[in-house]
C-alpha positions as CSV (number, residue, x, y, z in Angstrom):
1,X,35.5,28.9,59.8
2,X,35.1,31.5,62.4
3,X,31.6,31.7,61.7
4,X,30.5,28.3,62.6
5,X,32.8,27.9,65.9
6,X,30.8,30.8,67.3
7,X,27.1,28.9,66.1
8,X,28.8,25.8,67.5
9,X,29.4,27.8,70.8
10,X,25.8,29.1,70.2
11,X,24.4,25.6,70.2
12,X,26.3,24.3,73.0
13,X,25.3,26.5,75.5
14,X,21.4,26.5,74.1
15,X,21.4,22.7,74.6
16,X,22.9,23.4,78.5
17,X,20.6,25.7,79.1
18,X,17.6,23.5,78.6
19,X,19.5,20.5,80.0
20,X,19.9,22.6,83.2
21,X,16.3,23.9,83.6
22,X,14.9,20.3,82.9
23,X,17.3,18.9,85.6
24,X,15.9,21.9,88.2
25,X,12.7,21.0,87.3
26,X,13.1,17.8,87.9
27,X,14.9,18.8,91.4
28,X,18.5,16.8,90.8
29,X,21.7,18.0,91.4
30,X,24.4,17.8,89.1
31,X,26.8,15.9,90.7
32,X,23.3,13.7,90.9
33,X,22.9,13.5,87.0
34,X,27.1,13.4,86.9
35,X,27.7,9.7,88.8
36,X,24.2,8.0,87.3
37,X,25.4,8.7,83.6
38,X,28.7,7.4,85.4
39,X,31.0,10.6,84.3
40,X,32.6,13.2,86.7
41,X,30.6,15.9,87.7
42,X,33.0,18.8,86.3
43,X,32.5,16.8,82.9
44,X,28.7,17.4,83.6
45,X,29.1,20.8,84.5
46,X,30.8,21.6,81.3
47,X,27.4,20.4,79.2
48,X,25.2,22.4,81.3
49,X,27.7,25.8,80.5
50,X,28.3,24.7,76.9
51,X,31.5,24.0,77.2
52,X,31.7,20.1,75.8
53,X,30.7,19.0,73.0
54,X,28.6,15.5,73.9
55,X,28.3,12.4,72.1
56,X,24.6,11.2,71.0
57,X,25.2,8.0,73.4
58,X,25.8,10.5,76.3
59,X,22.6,12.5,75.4
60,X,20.9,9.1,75.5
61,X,22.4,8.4,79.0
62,X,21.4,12.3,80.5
63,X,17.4,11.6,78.8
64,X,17.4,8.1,80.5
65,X,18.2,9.6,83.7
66,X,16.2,12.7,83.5
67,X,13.4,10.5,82.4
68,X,12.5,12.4,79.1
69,X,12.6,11.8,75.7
70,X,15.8,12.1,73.4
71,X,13.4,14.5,71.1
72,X,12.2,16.3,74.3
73,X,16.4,17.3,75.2
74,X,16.9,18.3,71.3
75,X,13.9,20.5,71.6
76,X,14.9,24.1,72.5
77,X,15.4,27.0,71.6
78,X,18.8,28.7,69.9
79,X,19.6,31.6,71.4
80,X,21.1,34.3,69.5
């Protein structure tokens, strides 16, 4: 069981890690991304450092805003 908590922790901070350089590259603050996906910005903050584990509807809501593709924020790289 211990095993997949830490691929689970693994994943999460993989996926913030590419959310956050997509939303630099794109110039937004989080707090910007936080209130347009109508959540708090610690809340958001917590994605970004793979922290919270997100629902597919709130990944929809973070590619709508960041104007990318669903398959584009799924696309990254696990780090090990």
């Amino acid at each position: 069981m211990e095993k997949f908590k830490e691929e689970n922790n693994i994943i999460l901070n993989s996926l913030g890690y590419h959310l956050r350089q997509i939303r630099q590259q794109k110039k937004l603050r989080q707090k910007t991304i936080a209130k347009l996906c109508e959540m708090d910005s610690g809340s958001y903050s917590n994605i970004e450092n793979g922290k919270r584990n997100i629902t597919i509807l709130t990944l929809l809501k973070i590619s709508k805003v960041l104007d990318v593709s669903m398959s584009e924020l799924m696309n990254f790289e696990i780090e090990r």
